[in-house]
N, C-alpha and C positions, 0 to 999 in steps of 0.2 A: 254477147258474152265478152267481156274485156277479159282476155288473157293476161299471165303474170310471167311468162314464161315463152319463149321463141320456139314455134312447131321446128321440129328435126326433118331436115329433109335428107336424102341417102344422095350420094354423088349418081347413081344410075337413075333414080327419081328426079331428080334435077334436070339430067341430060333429057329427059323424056316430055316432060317440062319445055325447056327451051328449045325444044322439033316440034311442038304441037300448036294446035291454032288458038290454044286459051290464050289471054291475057299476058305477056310475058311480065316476069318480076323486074324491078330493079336490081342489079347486081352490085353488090359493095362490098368491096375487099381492102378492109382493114390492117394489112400485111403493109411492112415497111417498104420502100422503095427498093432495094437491096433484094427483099424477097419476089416481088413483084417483078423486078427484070431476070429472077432466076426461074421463076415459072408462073402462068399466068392461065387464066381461064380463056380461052378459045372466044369469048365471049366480051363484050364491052362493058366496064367495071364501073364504079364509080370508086375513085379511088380513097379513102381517107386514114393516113396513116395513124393510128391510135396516137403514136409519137409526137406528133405537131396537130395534136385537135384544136391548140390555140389559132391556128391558123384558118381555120376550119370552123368553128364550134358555132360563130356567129351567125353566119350563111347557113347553116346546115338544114335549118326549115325549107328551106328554100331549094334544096335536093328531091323532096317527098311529096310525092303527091298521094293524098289518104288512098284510091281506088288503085293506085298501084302494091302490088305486093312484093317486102325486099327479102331477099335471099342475102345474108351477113356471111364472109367465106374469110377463114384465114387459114394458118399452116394447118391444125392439125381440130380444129372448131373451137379449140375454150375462149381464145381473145372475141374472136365473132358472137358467140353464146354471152360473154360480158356484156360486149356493144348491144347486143340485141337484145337485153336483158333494160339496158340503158334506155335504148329506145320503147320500149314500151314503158317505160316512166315516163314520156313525154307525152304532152295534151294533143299527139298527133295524129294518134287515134288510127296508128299501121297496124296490115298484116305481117309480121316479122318470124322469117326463116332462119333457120341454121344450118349452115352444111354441116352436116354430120363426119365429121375428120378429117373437112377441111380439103384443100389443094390434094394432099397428101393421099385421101381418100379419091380426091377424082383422079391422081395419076396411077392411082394402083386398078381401081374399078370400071375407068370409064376409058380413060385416054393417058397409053402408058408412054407418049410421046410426051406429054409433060414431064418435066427432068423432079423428080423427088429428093430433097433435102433435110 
């Protein structure tokens, strides 16, 4: 079934996720530099700022690999919900996540040591 749409994942769903011995996702957070050094996923990102996709856009196949699944994270989920929305337009043939509200939601749900902006 080719989805049109990025499954929602919950910041405690996630975290449960990245402790368990399935398949880990790629993580890609979409959030400006600026945002990214003011709070960050505990986690190794792949970083692409929506802002400078030019920089990016070419290589970007070349981030994916179809049998991994990405999990799309930004402030608050709608810019990551666009990208992910983006990327299932592509012939790349991903599983595509969304954190459900984003950074914002995992420093309120999961880990309130990340600072919320």
């Amino acid at each position: 079934m080719t989805r049109t749409h990025p499954q929602q994942i919950t910041s405690p769903e996630l975290q449960a996720w990245l402790a368990s011995d399935r398949p880990q996702p790629l993580l890609v957070d979409v959030r400006e530099d600026q945002e990214l050094a003011l709070a960050r996923l505990p986690h190794p990102v792949l970083h692409l700022p929506l802002s400078r996709s030019s920089d990016w856009l070419q290589t970007l196949p070349d981030s994916f690999q179809a049998s991994q699944p990405v999990v799309v994270v930004c402030h608050a989920g709608v810019r990551s919900h666009h990208f992910g929305l983006w990327l299932l337009e592509q012939p790349w043939n991903l599983e595509v996540w969304n954190l459900d509200g984003g950074i914002d939601a995992w420093s309120v749900q999961v880990d309130p040591s990340v600072p919320r902006y």
